[in-house]
C-alpha positions in Angstrom: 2.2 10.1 7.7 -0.9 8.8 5.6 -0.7 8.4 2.5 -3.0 9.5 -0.5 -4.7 5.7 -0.4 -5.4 6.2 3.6 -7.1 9.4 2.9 -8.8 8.0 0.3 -10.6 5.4 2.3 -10.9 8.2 5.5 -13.0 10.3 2.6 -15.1 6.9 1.3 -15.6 6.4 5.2 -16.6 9.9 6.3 -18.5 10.7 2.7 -21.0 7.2 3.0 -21.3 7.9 6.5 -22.4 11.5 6.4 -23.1 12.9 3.0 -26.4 14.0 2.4 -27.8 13.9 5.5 -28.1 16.8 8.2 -26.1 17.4 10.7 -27.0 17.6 14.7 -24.0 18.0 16.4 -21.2 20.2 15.6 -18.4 20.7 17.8 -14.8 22.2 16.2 -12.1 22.2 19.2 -9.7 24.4 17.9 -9.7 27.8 19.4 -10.2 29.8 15.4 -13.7 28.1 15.0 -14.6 27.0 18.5 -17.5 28.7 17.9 -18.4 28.0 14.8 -21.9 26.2 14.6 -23.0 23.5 11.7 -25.4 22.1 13.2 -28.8 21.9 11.0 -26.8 22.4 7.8 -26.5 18.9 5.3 -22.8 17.6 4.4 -23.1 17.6 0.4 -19.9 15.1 0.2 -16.4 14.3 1.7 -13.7 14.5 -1.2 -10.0 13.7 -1.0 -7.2 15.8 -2.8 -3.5 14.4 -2.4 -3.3 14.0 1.6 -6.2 16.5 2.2 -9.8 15.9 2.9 -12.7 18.6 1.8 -15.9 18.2 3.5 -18.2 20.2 1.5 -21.3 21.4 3.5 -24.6 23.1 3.0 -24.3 27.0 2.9 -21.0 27.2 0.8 -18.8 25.9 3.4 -15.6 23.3 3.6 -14.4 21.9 6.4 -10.5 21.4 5.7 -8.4 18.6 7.2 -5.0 17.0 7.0 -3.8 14.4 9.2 -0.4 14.9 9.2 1.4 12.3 11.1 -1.0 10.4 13.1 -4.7 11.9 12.6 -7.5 10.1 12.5 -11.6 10.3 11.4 -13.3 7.8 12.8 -16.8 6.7 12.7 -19.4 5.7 15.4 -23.1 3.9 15.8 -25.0 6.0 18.7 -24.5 4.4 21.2 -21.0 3.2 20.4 -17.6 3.5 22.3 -15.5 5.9 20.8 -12.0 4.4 20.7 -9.9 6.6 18.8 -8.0 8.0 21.5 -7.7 10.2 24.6 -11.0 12.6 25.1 -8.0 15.2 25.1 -7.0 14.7 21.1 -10.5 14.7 19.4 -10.3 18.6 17.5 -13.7 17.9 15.5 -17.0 16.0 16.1 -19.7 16.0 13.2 -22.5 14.0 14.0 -26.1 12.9 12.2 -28.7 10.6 13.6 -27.2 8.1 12.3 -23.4 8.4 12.6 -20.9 10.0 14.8 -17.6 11.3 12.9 -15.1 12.3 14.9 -11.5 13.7 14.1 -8.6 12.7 16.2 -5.2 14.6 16.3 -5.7 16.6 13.4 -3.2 19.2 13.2 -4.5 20.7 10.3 -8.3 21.8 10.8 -9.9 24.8 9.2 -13.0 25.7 8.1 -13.5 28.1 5.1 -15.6 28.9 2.5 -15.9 26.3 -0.7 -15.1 28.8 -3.1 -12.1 29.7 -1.2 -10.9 25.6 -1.7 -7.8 26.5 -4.2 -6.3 28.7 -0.8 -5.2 25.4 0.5 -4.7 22.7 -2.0 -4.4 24.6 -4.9 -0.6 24.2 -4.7 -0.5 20.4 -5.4 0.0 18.5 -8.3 -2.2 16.2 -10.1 -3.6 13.7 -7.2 -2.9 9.9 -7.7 -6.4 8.9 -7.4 -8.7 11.9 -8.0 -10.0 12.9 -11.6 -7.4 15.8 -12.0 -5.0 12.9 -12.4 -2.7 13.8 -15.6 0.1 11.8 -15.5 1.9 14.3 -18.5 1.5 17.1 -15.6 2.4 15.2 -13.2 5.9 13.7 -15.5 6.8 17.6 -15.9 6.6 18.7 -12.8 8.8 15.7 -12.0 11.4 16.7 -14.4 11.3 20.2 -13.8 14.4 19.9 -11.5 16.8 16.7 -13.4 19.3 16.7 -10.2 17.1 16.5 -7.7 17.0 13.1 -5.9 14.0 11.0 -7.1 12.3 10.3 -3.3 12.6 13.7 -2.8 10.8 14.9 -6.2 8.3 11.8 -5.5 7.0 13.2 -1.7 6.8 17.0 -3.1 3.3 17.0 -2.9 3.6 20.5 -5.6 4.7 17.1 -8.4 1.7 15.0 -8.0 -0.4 14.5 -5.2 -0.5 11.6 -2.6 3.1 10.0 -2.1 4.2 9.6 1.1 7.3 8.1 2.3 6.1 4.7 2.1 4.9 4.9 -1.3 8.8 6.8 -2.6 10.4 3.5 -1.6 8.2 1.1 -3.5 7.6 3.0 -6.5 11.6 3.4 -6.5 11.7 0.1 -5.9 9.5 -0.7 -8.9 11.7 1.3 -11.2 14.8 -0.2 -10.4 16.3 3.3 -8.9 18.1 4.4 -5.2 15.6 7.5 -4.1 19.1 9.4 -4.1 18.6 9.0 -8.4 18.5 12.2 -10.1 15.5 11.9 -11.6 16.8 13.4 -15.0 19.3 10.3 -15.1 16.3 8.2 -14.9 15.8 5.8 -18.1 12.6 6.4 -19.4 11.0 8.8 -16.4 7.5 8.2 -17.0 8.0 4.6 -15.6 7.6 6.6 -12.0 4.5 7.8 -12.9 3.0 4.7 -13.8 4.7 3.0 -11.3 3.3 5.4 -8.6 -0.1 5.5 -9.7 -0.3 1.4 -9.8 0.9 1.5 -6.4 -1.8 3.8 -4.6 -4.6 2.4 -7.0 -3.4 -1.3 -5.6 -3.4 -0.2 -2.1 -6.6 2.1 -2.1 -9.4 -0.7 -1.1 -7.3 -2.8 0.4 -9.1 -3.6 4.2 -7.6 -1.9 7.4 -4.6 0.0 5.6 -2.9 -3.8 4.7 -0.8 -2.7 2.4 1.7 -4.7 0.0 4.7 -3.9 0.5 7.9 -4.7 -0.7 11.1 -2.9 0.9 9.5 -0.5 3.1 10.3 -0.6 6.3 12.1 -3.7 6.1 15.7 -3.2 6.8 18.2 -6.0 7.0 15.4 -8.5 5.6 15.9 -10.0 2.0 15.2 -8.1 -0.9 11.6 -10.3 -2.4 13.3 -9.7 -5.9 16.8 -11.2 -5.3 17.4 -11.9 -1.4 19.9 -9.0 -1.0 19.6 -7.2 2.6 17.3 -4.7 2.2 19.3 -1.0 3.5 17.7 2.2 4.6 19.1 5.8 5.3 17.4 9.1 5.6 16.5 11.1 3.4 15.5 14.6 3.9 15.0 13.5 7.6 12.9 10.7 6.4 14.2 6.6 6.4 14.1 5.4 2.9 14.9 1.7 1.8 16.2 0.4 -1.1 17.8 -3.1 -2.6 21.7 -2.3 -3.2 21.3 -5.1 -5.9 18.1 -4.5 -7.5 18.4 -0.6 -7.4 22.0 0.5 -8.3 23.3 3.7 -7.6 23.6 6.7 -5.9 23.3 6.3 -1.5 22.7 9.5 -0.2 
């Protein structure tokens, strides 16, 4: 699934290629606002919050979208070869004179009125890298529940906004902790914060999603801290991966 630094480039992509020019072509394939019609209206801006993108447009609307686990907005020239996938998965298709967005496999696509915004991400936590960002807030919502498993309190997007499962493994990683941690045994818990927020600002202008990673996805290859195997196990039907060595503790 993306994480909060993915859908912070998507928005930079979709918000410099659309904001503040008008749109002339509108086409929402999702049977609630097939018929729906935005044509001749101006995007105002494309904003990220957590995993969620808000594309604010002229006339009090927001068109709401999540990608889930494989989405996709991308971004065309006229007269350019769309390539994001099958002419089957694209749900929306916003386009100027200029650019072409268009929005594969979302699985979340909804378009509401901008005052009405809170309705759908109102629920999350401070967001990683938006300006709500408190890390206090975001350190007592952690806490809140001391036995639960730290991965599990890191991806509860109600705690702070914009960690996926890639991001719980490095920023437990970085702390020294299994995800299977209860947080409230956690030395010094506002290392997770920190931890987590370097991590996603690190990643978030990286080109093409490249990523550094450290023990993520990387099972059975040695630990870049000690040269322990690297182990993974789900958690909460998700893989996580951790350094036995370098992050003592609890297993599942």
């Amino acid at each position: 699934m993306p994480e909060g630094d993915t859908v912070w480039q998507t928005a930079r992509l979709l918000h410099t290629a659309l904001a503040g020019r008008t749109l002339v072509r509108s086409d929402l394939r999702v049977p609630r606002f097939a018929t729906a019609d935005l044509t001749g209206r101006t995007v105002l801006d494309v904003t990220p919050r957590g995993k969620h993108l808000l594309a604010r447009i002229e006339g009090g609307l927001t068109l709401h979208s999540h990608l889930r686990m494989d989405g996709a907005w991308k971004v065309y020239a006229p007269g350019e070869r769309w390539r994001g996938g099958a002419g089957h998965q694209i749900r929306a298709i916003l386009g100027t004179s200029e650019r072409t967005a268009v929005g594969y496999r979302l699985q979340v696509l909804a378009l509401l009125r901008t005052s009405e915004e809170e309705r759908v991400v109102g629920h999350l936590g401070p967001d990683l890298l938006g300006p709500d960002w408190d890390p206090a807030t975001a350190l007592r919502n952690l806490l809140a529940d001391p036995a639960r498993p730290l991965g599990e309190a890191l991806i509860d997007q109600r705690n702070l906004a914009g960690v996926g499962n890639i991001f719980k493994s490095e920023t437990c990683f970085l702390v020294r902790a299994t995800p299977w941690l209860p947080i409230g045994e956690l030395p010094s818990p506002e290392r997770v914060v920190t931890a987590a927020k370097r991590l996603l600002e690190a990643n978030r202008t990286r080109p093409g999603g490249n990523r550094t990673i450290s023990v993520y996805g990387r099972a059975g290859r040695p630990c870049p801290r000690c040269g322990t195997p690297i182990r993974t196990a789900d958690q909460d039907d998700r893989p996580a991966y951790w350094c036995p060595r370098c992050q003592p503790g609890p297993t599942s």
